[in-house]
C-alpha positions in Angstrom: 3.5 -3.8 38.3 2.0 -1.7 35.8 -1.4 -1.2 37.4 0.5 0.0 40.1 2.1 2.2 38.4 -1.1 3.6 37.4 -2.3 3.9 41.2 0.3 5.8 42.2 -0.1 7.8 39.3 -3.3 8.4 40.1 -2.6 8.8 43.8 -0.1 11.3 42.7 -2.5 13.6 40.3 -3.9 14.5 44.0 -1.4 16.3 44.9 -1.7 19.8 42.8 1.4 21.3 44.3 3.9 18.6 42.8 1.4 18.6 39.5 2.3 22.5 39.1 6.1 21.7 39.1 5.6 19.2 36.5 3.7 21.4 34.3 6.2 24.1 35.0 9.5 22.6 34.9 11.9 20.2 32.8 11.6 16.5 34.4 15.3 17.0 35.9 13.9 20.6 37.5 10.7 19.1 38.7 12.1 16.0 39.9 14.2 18.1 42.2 11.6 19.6 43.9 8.7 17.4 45.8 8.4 14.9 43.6 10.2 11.8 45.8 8.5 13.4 48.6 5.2 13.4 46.7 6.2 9.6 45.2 6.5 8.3 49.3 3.2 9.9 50.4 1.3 8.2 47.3 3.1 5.0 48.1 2.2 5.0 51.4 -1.1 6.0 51.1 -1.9 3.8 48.5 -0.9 1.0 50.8 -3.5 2.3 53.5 -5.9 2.2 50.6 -5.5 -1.4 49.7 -5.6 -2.8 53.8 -9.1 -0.6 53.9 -10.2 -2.6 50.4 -8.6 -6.1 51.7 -10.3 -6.0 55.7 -13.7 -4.7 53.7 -13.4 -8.0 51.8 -12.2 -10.5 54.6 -14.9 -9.1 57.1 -18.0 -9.5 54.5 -19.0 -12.2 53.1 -21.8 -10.5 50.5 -19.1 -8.0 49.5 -16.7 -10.8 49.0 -19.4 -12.5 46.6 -19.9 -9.4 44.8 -16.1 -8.9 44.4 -15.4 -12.5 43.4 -18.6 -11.9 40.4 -16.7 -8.5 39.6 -13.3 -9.8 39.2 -14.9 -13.4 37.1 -16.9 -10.6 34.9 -13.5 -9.1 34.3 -11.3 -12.1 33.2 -14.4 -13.5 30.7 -14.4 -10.2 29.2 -11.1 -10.7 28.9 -10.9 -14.0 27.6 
């Protein structure tokens, strides 16, 4: 859940509008504005991210390989 929360965080930074009321505002003032709006739209297109990501990997086989090396590099590092 918490790398999620970091992709829609990241998501989110993209949107300057919202990032301007943040800067400019108390967290009860901004969050009145477009923030929920803002929190839906990096939701959603986070999702549409992810489906791109997953069909890449499902319809390729040599990207699948290279993914499947990335993500063993990742947990040996981490082991």
């Amino acid at each position: 859940m918490i790398n999620y929360a970091y992709t829609i965080r990241d998501k989110f930074s993209e949107n300057q509008l919202v990032m301007q009321q943040i800067a400019n505002n108390s967290a009860e003032q901004a969050m009145l504005g477009d923030f929920a709006k803002a929190i839906d739209d990096a939701v959603l297109d986070s999702s549409e991210a992810h489906q791109n990501q997953m069909m890449q990997l499902l319809s390729d086989p040599v990207r699948t390989k290279g993914f499947s090396k990335l993500i063993f590099d990742l947990l040996t590092l981490a082991a």
